[in-house]
C-alpha positions, -999 to 999 in steps of 0.1 A, spaced: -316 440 -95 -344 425 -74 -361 446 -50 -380 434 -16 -412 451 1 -426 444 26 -464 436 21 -489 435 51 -517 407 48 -551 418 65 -578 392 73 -609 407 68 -596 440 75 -572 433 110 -538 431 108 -522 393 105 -490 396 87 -461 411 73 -442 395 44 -408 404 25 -419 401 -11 -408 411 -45 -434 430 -62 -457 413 -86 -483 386 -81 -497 399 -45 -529 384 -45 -514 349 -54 -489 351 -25 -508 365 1 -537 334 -11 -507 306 -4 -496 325 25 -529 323 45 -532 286 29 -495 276 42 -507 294 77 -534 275 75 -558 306 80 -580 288 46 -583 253 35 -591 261 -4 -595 290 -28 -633 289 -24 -628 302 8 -614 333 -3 -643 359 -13 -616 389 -23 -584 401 -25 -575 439 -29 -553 467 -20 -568 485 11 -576 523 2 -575 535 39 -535 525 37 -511 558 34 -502 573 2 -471 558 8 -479 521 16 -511 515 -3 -495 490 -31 -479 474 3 -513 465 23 -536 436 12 -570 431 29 -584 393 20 -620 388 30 -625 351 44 -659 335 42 -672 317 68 -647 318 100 -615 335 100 
């Protein structure tokens, strides 16, 4: 049985998105999301991807921060 969650996608720490996902490979999907949204051109201007620690208890494997270099 699959299970969706929602996942929200920060740009250098403000809200942009929320995503229905099935768990696994985060960082990968939340890269090609902000590629497809055209937020970034290429990888290299991605500096990190990671779970945000000021999410709840609750949500914190569901809330992705990814620091953009250069303009946003």
């Amino acid at each position: 049985v699959a299970v969706e969650e929602p996942m929200e996608v920060r740009v250098n720490g403000a809200p942009f998105a929320v995503v229905m996902r099935t768990p696994g490979a985060d960082r990968d999907l939340a890269a090609g999301f902000l590629l497809a949204e055209d937020v970034i051109h290429d990888a290299g201007e991605i500096g990190l991807i990671e779970y945000c620690v000021d999410a709840e208890d609750e949500g914190r494997d569901n809330v992705l921060n990814v620091t953009v270099l250069g303009e946003a």
